[in-house]
PDB file of N, CA, C and O in Angstrom:
ATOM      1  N   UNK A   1       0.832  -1.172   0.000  1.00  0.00           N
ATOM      2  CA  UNK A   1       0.000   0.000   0.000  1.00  0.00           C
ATOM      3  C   UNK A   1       0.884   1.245   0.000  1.00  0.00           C
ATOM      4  O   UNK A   1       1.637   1.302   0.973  1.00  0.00           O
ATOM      5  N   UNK A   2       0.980   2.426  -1.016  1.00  0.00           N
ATOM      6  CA  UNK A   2       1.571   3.588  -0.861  1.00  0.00           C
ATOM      7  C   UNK A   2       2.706   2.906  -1.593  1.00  0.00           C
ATOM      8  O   UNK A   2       3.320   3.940  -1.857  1.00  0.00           O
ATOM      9  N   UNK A   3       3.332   2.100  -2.037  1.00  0.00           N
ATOM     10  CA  UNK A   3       4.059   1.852  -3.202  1.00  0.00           C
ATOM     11  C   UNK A   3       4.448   2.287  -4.693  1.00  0.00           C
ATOM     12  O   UNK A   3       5.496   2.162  -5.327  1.00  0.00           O
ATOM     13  N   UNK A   4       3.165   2.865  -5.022  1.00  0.00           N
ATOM     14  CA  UNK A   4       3.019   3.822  -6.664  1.00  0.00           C
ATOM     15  C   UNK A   4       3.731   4.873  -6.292  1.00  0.00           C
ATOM     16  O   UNK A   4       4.753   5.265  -6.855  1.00  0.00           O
ATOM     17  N   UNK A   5       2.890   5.657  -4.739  1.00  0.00           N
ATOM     18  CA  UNK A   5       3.237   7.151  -4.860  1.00  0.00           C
ATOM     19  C   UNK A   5       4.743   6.796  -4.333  1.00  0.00           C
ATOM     20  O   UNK A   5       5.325   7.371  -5.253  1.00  0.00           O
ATOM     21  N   UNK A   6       5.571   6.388  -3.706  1.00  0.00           N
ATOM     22  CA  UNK A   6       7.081   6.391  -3.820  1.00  0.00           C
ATOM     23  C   UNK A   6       7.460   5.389  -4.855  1.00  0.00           C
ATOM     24  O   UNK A   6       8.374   4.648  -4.491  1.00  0.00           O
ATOM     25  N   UNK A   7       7.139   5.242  -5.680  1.00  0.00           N
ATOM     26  CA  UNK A   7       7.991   4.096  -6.734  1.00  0.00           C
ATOM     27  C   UNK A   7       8.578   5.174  -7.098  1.00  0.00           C
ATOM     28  O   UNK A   7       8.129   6.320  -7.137  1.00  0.00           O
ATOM     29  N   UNK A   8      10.179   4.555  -7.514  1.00  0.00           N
ATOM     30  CA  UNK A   8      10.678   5.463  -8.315  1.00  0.00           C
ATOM     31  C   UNK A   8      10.529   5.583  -9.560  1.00  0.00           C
ATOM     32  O   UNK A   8      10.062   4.691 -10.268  1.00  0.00           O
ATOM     33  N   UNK A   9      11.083   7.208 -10.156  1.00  0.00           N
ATOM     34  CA  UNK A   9      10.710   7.430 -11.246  1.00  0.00           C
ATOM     35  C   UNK A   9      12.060   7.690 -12.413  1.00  0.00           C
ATOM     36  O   UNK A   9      11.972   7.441 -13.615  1.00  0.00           O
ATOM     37  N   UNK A  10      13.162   8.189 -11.790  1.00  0.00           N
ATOM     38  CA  UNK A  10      14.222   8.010 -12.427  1.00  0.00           C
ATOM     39  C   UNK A  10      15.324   6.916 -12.554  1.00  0.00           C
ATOM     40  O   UNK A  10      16.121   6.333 -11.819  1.00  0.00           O
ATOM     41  N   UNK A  11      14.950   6.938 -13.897  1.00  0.00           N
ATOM     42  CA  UNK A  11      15.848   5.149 -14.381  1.00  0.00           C
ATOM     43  C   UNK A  11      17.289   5.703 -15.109  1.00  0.00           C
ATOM     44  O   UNK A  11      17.384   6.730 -15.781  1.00  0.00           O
ATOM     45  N   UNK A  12      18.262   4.851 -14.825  1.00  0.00           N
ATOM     46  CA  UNK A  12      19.372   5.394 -15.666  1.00  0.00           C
ATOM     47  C   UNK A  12      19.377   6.027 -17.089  1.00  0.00           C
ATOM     48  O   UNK A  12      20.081   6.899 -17.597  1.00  0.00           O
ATOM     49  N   UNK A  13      18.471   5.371 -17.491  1.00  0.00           N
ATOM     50  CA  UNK A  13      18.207   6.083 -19.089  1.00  0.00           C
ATOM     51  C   UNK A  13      17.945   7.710 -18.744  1.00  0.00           C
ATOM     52  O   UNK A  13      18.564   8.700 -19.134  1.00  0.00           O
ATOM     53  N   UNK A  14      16.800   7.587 -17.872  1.00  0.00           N
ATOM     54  CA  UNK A  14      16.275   9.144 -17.553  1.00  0.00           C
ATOM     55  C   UNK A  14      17.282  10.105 -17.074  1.00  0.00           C
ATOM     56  O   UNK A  14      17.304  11.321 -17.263  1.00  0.00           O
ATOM     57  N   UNK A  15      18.279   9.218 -16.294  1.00  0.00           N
ATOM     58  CA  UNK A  15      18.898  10.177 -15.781  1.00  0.00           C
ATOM     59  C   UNK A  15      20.408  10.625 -16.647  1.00  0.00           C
ATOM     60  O   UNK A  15      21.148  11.577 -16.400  1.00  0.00           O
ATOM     61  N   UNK A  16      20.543   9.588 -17.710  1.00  0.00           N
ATOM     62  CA  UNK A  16      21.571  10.210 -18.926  1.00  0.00           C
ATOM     63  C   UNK A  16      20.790  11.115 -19.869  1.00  0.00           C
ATOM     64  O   UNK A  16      21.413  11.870 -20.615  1.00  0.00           O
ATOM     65  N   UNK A  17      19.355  11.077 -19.878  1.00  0.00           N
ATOM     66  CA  UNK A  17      18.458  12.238 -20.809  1.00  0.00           C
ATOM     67  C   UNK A  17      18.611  13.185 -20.166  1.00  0.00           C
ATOM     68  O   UNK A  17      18.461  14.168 -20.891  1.00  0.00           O
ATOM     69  N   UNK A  18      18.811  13.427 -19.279  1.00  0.00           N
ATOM     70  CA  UNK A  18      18.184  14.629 -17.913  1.00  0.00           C
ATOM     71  C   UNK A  18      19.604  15.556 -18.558  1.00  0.00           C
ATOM     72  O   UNK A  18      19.498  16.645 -19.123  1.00  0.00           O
ATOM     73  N   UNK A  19      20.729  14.921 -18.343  1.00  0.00           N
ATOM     74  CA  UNK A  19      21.895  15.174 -18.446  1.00  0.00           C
ATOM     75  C   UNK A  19      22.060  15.802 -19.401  1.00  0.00           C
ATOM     76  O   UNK A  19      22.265  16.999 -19.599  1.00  0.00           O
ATOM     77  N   UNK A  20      21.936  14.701 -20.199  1.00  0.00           N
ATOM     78  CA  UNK A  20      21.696  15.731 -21.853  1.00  0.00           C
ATOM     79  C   UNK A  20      21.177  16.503 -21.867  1.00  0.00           C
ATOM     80  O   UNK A  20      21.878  17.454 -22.211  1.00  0.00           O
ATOM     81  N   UNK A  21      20.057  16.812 -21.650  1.00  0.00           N
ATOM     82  CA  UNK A  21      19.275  18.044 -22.285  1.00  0.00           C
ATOM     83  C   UNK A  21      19.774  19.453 -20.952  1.00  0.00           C
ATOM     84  O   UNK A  21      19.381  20.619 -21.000  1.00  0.00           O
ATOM     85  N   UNK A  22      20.566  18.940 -20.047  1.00  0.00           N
ATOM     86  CA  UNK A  22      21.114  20.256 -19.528  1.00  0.00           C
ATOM     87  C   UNK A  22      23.153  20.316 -19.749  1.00  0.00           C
ATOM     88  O   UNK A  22      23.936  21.052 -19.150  1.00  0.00           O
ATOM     89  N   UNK A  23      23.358  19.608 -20.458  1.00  0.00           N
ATOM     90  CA  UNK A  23      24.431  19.178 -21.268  1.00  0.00           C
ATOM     91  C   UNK A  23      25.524  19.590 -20.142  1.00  0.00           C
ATOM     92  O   UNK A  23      26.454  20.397 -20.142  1.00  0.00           O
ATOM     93  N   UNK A  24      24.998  18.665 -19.161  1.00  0.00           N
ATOM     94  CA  UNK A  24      26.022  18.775 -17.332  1.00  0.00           C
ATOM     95  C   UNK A  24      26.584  17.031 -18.107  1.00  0.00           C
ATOM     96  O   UNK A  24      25.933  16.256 -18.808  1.00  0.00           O
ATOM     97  N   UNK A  25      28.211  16.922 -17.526  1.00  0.00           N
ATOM     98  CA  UNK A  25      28.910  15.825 -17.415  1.00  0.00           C
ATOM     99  C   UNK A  25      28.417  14.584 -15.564  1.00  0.00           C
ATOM    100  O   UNK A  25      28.308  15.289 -14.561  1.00  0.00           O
ATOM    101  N   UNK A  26      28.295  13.742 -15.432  1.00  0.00           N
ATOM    102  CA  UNK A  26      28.482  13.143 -14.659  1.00  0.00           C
ATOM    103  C   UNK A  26      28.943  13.940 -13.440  1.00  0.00           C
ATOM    104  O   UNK A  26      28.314  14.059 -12.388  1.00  0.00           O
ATOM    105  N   UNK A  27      30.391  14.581 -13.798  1.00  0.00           N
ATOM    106  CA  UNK A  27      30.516  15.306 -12.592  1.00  0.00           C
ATOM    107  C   UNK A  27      30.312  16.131 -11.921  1.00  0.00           C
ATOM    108  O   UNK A  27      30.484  16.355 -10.723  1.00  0.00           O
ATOM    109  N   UNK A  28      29.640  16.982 -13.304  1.00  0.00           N
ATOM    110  CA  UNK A  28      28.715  18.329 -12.733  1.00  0.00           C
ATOM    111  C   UNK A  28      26.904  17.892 -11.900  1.00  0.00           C
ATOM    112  O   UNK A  28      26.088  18.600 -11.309  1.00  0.00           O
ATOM    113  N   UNK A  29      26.925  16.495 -12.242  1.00  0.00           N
ATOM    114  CA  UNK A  29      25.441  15.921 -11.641  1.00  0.00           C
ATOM    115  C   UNK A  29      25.823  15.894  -9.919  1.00  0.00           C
ATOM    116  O   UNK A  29      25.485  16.608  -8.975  1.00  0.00           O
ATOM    117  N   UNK A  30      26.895  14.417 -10.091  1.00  0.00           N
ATOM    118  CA  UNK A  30      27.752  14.507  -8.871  1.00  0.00           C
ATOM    119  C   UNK A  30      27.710  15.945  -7.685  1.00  0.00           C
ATOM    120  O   UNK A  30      27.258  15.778  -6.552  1.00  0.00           O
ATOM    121  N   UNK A  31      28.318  17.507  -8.219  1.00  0.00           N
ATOM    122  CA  UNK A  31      28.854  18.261  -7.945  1.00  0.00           C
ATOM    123  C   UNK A  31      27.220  19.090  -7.660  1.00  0.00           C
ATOM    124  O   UNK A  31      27.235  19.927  -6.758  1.00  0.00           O
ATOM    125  N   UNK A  32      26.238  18.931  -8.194  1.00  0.00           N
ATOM    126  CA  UNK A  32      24.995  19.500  -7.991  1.00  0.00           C
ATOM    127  C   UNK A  32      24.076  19.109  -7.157  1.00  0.00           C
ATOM    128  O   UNK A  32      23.224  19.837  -6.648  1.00  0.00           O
ATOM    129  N   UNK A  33      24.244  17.730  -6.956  1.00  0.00           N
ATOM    130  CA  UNK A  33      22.898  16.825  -6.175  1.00  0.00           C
ATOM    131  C   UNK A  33      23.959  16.385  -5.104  1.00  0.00           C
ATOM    132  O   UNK A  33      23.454  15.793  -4.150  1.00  0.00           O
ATOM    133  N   UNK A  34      25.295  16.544  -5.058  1.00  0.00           N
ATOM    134  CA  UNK A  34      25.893  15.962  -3.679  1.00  0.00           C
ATOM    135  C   UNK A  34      25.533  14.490  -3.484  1.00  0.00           C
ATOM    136  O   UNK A  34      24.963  13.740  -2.691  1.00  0.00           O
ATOM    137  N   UNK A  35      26.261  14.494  -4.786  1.00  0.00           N
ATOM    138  CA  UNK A  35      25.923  12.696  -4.710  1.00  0.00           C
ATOM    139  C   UNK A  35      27.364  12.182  -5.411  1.00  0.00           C
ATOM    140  O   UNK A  35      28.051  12.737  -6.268  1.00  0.00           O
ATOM    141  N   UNK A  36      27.539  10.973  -4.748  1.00  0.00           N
ATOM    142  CA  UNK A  36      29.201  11.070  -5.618  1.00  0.00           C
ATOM    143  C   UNK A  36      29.266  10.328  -6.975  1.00  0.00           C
ATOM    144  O   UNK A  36      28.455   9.510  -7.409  1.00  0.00           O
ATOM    145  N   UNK A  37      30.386  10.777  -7.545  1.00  0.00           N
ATOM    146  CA  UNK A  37      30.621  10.822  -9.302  1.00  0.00           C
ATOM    147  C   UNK A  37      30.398   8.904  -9.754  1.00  0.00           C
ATOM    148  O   UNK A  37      30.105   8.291 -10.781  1.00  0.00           O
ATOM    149  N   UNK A  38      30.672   8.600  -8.595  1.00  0.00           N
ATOM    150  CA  UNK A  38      31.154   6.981  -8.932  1.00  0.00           C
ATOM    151  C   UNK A  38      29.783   6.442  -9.161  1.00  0.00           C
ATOM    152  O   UNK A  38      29.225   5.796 -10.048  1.00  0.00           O
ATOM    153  N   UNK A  39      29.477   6.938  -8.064  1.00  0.00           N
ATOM    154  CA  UNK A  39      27.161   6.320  -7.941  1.00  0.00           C
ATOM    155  C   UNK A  39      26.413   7.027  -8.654  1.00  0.00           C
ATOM    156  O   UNK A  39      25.194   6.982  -8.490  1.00  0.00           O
ATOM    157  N   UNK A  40      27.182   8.102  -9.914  1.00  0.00           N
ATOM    158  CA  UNK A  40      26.175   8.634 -10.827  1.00  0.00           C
ATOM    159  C   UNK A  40      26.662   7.379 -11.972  1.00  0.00           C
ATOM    160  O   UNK A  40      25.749   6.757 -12.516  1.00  0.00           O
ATOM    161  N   UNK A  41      27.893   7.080 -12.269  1.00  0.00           N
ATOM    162  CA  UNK A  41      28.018   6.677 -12.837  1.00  0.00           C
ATOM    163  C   UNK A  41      28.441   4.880 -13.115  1.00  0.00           C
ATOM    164  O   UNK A  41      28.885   4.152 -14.002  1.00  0.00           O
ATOM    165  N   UNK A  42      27.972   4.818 -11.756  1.00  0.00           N
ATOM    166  CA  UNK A  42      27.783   3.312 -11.692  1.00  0.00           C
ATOM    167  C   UNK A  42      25.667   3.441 -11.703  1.00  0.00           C
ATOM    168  O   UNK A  42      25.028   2.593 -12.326  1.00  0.00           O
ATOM    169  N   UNK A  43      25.316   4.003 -11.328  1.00  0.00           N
ATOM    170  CA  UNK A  43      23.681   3.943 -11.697  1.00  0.00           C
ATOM    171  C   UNK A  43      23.463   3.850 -13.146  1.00  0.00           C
ATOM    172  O   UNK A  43      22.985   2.915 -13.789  1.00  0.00           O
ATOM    173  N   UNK A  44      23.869   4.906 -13.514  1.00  0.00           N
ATOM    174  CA  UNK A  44      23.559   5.155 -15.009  1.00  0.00           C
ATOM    175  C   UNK A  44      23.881   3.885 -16.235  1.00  0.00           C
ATOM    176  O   UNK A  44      23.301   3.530 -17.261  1.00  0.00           O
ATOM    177  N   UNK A  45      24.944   3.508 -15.611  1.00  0.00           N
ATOM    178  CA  UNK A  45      25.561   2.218 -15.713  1.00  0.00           C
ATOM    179  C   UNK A  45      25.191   0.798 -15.978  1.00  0.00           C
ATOM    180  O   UNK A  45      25.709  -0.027 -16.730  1.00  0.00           O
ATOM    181  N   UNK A  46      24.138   0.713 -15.152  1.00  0.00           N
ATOM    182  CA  UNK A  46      23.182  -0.375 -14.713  1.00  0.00           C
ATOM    183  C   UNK A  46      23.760  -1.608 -13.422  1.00  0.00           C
ATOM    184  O   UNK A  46      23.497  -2.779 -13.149  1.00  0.00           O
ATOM    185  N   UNK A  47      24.821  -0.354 -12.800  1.00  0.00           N
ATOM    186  CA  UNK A  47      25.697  -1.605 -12.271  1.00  0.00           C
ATOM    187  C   UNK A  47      25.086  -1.209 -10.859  1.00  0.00           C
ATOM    188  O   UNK A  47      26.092  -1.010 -10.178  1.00  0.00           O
ATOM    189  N   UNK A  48      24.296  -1.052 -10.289  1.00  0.00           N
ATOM    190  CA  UNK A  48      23.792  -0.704  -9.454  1.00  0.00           C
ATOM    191  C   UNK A  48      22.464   0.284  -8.808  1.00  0.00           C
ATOM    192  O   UNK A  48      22.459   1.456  -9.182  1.00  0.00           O
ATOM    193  N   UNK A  49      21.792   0.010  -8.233  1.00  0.00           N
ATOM    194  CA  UNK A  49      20.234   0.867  -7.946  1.00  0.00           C
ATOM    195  C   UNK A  49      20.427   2.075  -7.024  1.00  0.00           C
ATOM    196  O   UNK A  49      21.503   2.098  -6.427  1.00  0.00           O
ATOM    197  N   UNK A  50      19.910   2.684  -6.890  1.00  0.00           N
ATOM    198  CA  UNK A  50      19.811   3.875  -6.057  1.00  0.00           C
ATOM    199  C   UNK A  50      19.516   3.733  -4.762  1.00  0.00           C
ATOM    200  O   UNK A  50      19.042   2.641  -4.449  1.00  0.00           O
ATOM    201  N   UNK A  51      19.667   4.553  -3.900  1.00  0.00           N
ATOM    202  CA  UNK A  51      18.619   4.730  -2.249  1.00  0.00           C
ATOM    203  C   UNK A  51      17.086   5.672  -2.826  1.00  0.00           C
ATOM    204  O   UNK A  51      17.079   6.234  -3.921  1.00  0.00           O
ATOM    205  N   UNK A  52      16.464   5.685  -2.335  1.00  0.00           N
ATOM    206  CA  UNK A  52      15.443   6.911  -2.601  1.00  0.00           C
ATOM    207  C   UNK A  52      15.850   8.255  -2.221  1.00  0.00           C
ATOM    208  O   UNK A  52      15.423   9.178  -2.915  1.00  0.00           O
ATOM    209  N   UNK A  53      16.556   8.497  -1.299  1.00  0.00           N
ATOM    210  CA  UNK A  53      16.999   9.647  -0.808  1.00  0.00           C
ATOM    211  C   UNK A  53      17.831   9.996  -2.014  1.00  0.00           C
ATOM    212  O   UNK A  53      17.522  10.988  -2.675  1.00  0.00           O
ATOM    213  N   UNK A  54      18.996   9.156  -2.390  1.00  0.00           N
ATOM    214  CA  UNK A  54      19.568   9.622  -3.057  1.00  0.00           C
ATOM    215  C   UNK A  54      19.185   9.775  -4.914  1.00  0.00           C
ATOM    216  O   UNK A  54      19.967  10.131  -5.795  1.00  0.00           O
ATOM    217  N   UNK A  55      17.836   9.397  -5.045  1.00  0.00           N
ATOM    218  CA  UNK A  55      17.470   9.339  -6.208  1.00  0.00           C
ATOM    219  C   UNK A  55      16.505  10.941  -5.659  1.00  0.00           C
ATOM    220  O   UNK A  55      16.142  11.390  -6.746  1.00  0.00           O
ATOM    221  N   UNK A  56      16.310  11.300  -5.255  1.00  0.00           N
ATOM    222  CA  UNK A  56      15.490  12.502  -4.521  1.00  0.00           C
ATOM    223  C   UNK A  56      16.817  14.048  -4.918  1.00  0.00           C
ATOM    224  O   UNK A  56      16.807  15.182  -5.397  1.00  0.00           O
ATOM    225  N   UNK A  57      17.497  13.339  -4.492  1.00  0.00           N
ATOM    226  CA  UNK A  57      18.742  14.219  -4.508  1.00  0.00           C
ATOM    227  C   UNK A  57      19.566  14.465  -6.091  1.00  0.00           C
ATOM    228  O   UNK A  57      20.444  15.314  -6.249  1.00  0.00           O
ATOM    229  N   UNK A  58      19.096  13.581  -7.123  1.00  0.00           N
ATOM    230  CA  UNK A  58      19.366  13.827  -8.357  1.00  0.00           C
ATOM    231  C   UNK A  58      18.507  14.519  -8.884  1.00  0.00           C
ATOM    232  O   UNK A  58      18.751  15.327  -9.780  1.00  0.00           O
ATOM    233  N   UNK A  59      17.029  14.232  -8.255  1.00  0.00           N
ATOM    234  CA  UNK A  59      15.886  14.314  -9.071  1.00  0.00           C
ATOM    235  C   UNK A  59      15.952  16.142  -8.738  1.00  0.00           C
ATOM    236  O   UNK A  59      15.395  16.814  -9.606  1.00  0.00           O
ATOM    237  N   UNK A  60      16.456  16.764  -7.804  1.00  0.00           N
ATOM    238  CA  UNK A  60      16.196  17.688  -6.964  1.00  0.00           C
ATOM    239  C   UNK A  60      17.333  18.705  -7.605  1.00  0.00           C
ATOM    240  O   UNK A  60      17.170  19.919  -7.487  1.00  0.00           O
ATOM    241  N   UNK A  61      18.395  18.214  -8.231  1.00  0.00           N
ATOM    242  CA  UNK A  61      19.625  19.084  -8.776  1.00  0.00           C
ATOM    243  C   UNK A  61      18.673  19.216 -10.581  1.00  0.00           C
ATOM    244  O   UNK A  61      18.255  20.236 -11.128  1.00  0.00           O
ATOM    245  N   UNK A  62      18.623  17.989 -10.993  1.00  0.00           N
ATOM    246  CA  UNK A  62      17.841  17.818 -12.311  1.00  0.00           C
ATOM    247  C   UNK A  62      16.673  19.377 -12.607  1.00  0.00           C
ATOM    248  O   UNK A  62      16.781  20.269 -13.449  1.00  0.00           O
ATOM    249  N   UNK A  63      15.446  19.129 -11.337  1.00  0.00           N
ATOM    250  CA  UNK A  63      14.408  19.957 -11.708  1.00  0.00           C
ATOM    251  C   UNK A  63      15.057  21.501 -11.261  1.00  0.00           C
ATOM    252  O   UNK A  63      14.576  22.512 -11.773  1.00  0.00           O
ATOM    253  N   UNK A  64      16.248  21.600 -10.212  1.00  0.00           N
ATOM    254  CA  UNK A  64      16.456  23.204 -10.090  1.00  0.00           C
ATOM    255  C   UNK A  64      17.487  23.611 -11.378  1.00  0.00           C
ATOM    256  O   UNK A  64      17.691  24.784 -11.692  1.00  0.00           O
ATOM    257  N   UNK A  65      18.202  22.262 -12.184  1.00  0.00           N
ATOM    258  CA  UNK A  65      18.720  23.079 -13.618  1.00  0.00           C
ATOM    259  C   UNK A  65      17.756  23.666 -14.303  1.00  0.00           C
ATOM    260  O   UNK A  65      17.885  24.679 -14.991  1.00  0.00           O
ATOM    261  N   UNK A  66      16.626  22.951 -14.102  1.00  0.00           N
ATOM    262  CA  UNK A  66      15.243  23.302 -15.571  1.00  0.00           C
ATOM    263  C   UNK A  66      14.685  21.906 -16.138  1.00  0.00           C
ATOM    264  O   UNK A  66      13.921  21.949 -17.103  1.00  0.00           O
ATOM    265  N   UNK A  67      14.998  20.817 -15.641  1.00  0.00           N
ATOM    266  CA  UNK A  67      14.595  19.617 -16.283  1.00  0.00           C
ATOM    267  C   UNK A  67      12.993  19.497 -15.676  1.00  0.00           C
ATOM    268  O   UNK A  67      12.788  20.006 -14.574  1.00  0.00           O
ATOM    269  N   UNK A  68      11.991  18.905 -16.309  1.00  0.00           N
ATOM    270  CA  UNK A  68      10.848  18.843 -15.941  1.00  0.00           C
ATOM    271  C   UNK A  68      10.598  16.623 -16.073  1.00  0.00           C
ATOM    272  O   UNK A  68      10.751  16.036 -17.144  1.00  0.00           O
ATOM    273  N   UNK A  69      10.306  16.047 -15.029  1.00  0.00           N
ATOM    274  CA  UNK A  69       9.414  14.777 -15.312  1.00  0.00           C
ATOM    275  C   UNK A  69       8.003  14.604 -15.540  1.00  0.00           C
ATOM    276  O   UNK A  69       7.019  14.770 -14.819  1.00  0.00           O
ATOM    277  N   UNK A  70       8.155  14.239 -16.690  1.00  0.00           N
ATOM    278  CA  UNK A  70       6.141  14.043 -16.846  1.00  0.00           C
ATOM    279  C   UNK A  70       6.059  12.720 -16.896  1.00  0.00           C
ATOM    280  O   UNK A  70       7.069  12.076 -17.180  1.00  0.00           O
ATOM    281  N   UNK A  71       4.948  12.136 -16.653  1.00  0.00           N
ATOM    282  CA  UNK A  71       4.163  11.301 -16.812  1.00  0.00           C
ATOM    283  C   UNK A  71       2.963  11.283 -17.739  1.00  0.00           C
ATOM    284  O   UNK A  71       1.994  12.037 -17.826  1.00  0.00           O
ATOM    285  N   UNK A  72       3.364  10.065 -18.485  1.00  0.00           N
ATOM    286  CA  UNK A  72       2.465  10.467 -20.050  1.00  0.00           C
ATOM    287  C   UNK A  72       1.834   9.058 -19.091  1.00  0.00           C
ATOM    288  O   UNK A  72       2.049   8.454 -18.040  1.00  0.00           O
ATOM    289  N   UNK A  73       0.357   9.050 -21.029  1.00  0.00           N
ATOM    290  CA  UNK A  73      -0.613   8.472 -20.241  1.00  0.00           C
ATOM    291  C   UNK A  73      -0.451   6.524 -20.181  1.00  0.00           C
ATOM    292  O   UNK A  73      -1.276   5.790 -19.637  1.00  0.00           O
ATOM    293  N   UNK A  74       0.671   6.114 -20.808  1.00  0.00           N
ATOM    294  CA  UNK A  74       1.004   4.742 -20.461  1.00  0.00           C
ATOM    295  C   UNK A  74       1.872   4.240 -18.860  1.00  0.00           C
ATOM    296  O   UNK A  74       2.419   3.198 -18.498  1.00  0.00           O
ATOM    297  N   UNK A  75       1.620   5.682 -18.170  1.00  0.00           N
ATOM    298  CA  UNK A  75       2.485   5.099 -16.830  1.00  0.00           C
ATOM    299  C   UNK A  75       4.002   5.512 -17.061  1.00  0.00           C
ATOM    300  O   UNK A  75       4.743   5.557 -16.079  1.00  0.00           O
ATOM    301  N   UNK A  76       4.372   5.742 -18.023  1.00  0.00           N
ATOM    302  CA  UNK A  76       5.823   5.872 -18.009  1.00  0.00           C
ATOM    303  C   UNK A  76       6.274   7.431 -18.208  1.00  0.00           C
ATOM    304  O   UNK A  76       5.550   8.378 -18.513  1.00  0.00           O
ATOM    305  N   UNK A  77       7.326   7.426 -18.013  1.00  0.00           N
ATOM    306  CA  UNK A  77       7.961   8.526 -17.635  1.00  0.00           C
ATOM    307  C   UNK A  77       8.531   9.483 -18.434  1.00  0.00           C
ATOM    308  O   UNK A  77       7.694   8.651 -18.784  1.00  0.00           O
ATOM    309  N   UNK A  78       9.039  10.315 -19.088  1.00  0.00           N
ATOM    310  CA  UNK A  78       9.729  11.622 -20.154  1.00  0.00           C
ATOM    311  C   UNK A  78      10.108  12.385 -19.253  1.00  0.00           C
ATOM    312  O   UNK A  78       9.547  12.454 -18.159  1.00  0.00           O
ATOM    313  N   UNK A  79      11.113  13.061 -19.589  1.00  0.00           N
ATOM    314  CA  UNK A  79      12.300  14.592 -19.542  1.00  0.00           C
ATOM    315  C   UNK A  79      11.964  15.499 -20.318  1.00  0.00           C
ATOM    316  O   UNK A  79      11.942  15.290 -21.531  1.00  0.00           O
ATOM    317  N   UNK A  80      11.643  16.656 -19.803  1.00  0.00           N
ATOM    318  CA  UNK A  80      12.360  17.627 -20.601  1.00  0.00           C
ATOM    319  C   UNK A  80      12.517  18.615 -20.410  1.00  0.00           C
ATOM    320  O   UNK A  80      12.654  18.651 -19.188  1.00  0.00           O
ATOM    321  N   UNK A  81      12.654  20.025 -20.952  1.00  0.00           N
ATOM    322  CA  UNK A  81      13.369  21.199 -20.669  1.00  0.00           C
ATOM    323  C   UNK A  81      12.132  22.347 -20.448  1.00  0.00           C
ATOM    324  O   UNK A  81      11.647  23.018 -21.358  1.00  0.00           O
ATOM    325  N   UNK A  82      11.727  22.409 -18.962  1.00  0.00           N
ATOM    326  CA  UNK A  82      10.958  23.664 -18.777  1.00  0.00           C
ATOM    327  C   UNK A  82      11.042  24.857 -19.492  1.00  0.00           C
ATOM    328  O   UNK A  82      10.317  25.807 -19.196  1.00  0.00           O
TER     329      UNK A  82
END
């Protein structure tokens, strides 16, 4: 119960789009969300999952560059540039 509303929403894919479209390196993600360079880039990676906190903390550097998450109407997720 209460599982949807915290499921996460950023998947490594999302979070190399995010990147892109604010054309920040790994280390500038790292250097923004206070998250370290290795766990941006071992996530992104697929070599490892996130904490929620610390997926909160990407998601949180992401939307104060200008990145926006929507939710389209199949449940899944898009990026893009407010």
């Amino acid at each position: 119960m209460g599982q949807a509303i915290n499921a996460k929403i950023l998947t490594p894919a999302l979070c190399r789009a995010a990147r892109g479209l604010l054309d920040w390196t790994q280390s500038e993600l790292a250097d923004r969300s206070g998250v370290s360079r290795s766990t941006v880039r071992d996530y992104e990676g697929n070599r490892h999952d996130v904490h929620r906190a610390t997926e909160a903390q990407l998601r949180l550097a992401f939307e104060s560059g200008g990145v926006s998450f929507v939710s389209l109407d199949d449940d899944t997720v898009a990026v893009c540039a407010r």
